[in-house]
C-alpha positions as CSV (number, residue, x, y, z in Angstrom):
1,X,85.4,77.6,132.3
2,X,89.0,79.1,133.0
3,X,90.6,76.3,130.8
4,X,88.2,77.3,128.4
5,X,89.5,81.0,129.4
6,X,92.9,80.2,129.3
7,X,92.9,78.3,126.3
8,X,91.1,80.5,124.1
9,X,93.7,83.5,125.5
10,X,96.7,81.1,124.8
11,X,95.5,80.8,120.8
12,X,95.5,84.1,120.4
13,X,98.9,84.8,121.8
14,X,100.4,81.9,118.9
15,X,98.3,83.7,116.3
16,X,99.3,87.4,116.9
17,X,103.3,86.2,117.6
18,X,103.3,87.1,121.1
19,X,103.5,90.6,120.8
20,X,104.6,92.9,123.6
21,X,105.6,96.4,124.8
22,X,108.7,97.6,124.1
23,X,111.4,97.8,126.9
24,X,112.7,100.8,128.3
25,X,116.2,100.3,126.9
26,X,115.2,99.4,123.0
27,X,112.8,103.5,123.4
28,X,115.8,104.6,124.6
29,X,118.0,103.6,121.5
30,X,115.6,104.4,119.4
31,X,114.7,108.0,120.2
32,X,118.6,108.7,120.6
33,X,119.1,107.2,116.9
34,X,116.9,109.1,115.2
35,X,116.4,112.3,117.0
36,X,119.5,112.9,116.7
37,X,119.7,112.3,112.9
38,X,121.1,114.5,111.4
39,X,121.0,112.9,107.3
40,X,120.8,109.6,105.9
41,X,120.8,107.9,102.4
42,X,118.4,105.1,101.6
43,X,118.4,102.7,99.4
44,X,114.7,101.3,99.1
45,X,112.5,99.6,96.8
46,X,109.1,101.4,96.5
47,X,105.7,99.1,95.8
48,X,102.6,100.7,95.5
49,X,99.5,98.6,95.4
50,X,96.2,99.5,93.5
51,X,92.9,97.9,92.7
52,X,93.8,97.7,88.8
53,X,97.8,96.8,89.4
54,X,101.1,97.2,91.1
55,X,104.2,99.6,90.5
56,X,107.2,98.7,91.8
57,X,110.7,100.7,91.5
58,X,113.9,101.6,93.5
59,X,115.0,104.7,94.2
60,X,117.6,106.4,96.5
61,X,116.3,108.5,99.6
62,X,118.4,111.6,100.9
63,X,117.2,113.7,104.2
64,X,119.3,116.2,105.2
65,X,118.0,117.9,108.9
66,X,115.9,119.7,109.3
67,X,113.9,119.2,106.1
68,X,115.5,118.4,102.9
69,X,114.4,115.3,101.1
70,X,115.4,114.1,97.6
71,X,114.1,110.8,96.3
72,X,115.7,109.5,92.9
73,X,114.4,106.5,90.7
74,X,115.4,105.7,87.2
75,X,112.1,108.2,85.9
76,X,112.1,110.5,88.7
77,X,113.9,112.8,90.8
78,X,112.0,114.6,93.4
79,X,113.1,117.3,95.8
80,X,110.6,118.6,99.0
81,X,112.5,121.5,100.8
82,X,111.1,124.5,102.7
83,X,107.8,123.1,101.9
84,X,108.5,123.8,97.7
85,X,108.6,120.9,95.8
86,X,110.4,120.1,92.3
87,X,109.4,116.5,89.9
88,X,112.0,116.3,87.0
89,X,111.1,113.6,84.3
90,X,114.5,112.0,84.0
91,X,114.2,111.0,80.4
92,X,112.4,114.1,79.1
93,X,114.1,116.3,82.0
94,X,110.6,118.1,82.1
95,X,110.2,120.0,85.7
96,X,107.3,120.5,87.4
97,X,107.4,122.8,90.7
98,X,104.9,123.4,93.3
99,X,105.7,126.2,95.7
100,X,103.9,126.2,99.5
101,X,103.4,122.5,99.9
102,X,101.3,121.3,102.8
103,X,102.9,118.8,104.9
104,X,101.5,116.3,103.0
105,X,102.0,113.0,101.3
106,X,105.5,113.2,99.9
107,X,106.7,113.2,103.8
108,X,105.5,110.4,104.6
109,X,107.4,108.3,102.1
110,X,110.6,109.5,104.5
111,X,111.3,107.5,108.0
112,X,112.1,110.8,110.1
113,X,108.7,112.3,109.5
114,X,107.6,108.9,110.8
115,X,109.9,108.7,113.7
116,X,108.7,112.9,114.4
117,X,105.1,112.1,114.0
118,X,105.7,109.0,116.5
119,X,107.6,111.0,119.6
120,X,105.0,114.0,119.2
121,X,101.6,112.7,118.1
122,X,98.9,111.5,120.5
123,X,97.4,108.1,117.7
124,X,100.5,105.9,118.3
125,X,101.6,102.5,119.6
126,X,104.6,100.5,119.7
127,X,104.9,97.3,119.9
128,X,108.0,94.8,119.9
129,X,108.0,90.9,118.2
130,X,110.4,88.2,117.6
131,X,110.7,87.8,113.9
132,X,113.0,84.7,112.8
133,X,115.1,85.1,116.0
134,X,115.0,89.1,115.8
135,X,113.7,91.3,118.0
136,X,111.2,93.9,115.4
137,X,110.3,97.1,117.1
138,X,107.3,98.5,115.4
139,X,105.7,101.9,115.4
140,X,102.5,102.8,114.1
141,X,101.3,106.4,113.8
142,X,98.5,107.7,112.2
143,X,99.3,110.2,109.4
144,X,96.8,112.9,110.2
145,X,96.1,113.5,106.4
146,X,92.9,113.6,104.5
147,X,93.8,111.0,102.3
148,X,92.2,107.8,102.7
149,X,94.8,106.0,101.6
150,X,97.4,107.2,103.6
151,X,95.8,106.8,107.1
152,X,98.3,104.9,109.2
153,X,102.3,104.5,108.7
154,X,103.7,101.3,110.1
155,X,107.6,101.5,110.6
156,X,109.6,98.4,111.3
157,X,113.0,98.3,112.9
158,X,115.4,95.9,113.8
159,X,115.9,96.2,117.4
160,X,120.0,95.2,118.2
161,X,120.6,97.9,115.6
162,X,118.3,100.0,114.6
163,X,118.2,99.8,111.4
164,X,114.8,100.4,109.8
165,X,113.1,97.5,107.5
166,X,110.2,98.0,105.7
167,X,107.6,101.1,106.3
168,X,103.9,100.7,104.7
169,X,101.2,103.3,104.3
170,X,98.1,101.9,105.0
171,X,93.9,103.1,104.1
172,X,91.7,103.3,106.5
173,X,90.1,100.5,105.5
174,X,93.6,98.6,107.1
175,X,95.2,97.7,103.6
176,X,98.7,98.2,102.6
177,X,99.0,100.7,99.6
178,X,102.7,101.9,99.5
179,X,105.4,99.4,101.1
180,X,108.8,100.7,101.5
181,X,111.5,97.9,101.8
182,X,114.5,99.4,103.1
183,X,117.9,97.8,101.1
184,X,120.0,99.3,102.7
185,X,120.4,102.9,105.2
186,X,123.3,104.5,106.3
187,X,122.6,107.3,109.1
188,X,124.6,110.9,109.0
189,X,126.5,110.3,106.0
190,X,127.7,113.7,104.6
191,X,124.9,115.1,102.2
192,X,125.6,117.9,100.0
193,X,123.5,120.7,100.3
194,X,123.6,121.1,96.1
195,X,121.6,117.9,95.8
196,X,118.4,119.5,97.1
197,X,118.7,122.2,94.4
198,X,116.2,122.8,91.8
């Protein structure tokens, strides 16, 4: 019976990749990172999934501390600041402003709303995996929001550096529906306060 036991427990270490807690050292890193952030820019590539189709686009993030946020693709620009929000149609140049936002959707498209909702929120794990001989730290936190498509936000980072991967925004019915690849992210490089204009 306890080879049966041990076997059966063994399996499902191989199938879930040996997942563990993560150490003190790697928490450590991460909270000083990015609660001390004070800006980054982002290059990511967007994918949102659907039951009819896929869209997928890249687009440049900004965040500038405490809460300015600017996301640019080739079609839109979109600026969140002091809870207003502003959509400008690139090719048209059509705006469309929204003015007292809940904290809502748009934030969670952003890794330090992640990262905040992680350190302060009671639904989270973390969890750290070896990933073609890298160590992956992931957080998962859920959102808090109404929508059932945006339940749960998974954030993976590299662990020697820090340096995020890929966030998804998963339903509550476990399925991916935005992933966020991360191309490239550069931490506290000088943002201009003029971008996050209307």
């Amino acid at each position: 019976m306890k080879r049966i036991i041990f076997a059966t427990v063994f399996i499902a270490l191989i199938l879930c990749g040996c997942s563990k807690l993560p150490t003190a050292d790697v928490n450590k890193r991460c909270y000083d990172t990015f609660s001390e952030m004070n800006s980054f820019v982002a290059e990511v590539k967007v994918t949102s999934y659907s039951n009819t189709n896929n869209t997928e686009y890249t687009a440049t993030q900004y965040f500038k501390a405490p809460d300015k946020m600017r996301t640019e693709s080739q079609d839109l620009i979109t600026i969140v600041t002091d809870r207003s929000m502003c959509v400008k149609n690139a090719a048209t140049g059509q705006i469309v402003r929204a003015e007292q936002l809940p904290a809502g959707d748009m934030d969670y498209m952003f890794l330090q709303n992640i990262i905040s909702a992680y350190y302060q929120g009671e639904e989270t794990t973390a969890a750290m995996k070896s990933q073609k001989d890298t160590e992956i730290l992931t957080l998962t936190v859920d959102t808090g929001l109404a929508n059932p498509y945006k339940a749960t936000a998974e954030l993976k980072i590299r662990a020697h550096d820090m340096m995020p991967l890929s966030l998804e925004i998963k339903g509550r019915d476990g399925k991916t529906y935005t992933e966020i690849e991360y191309l490239s992210f550069e931490i506290d490089k000088e943002v201009a306060d003029e971008i996050f204009n209307f």
